[in-house]
N, C-alpha and C positions, 0 to 999 in steps of 0.2 A: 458374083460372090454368093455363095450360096449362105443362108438363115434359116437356124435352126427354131425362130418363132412362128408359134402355131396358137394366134387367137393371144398374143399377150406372156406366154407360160412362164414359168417361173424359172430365176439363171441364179446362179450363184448360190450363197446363206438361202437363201427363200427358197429355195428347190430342195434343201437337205428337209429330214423328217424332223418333228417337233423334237425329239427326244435330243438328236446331233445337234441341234442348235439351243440346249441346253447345258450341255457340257462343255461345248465351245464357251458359250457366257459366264460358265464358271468358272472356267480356265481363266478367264479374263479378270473377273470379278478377283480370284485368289491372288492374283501374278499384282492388280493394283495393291488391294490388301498389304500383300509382303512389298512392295518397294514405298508404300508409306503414302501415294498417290490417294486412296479412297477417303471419304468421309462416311464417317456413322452418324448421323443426329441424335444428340441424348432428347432427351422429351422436352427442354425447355428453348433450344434449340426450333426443332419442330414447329412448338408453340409460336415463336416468332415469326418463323419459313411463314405458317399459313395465314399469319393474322397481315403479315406482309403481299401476300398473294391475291386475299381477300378484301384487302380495303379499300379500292374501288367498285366494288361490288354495287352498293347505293348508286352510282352514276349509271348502271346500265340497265337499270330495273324500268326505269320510265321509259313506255313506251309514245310518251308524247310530247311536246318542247323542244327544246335546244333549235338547233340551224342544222339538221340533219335531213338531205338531199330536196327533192319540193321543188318552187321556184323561190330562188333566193334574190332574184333580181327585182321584183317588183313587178308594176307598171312602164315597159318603156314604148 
């Protein structure tokens, strides 16, 4: 069987040019719009998404503590 990869290249969407594969997303992005599919976030909306996304944030700042990898067994 013969393979049309050379080094990885690009097949399908990833092979069209930046412009085609913007139109194509629009096509998509309008078709959800009209069948009532999409959301739009008003601003306070938003405001929750991120303050949601972010509050964990404090747990991953320390770079030292917790039981994160090391030897956790001790002395045996």
């Amino acid at each position: 069987m013969a393979s049309n990869k050379q080094g990885g290249g690009k097949r399908g969407f990833a092979s069209m040019d930046p412009q085609r594969q913007r139109e194509i997303a629009a096509q998509g992005g309008r078709a959800a719009h009209a069948s009532g599919n999409a959301h739009e976030f008003n601003s306070q909306e938003a405001r929750e998404a991120g303050r949601m996304s972010h509050k964990n944030d404090g747990n991953r700042q320390s770079g030292s503590g917790g039981s994160r990898g090391g030897n956790q067994g001790g002395n045996r």
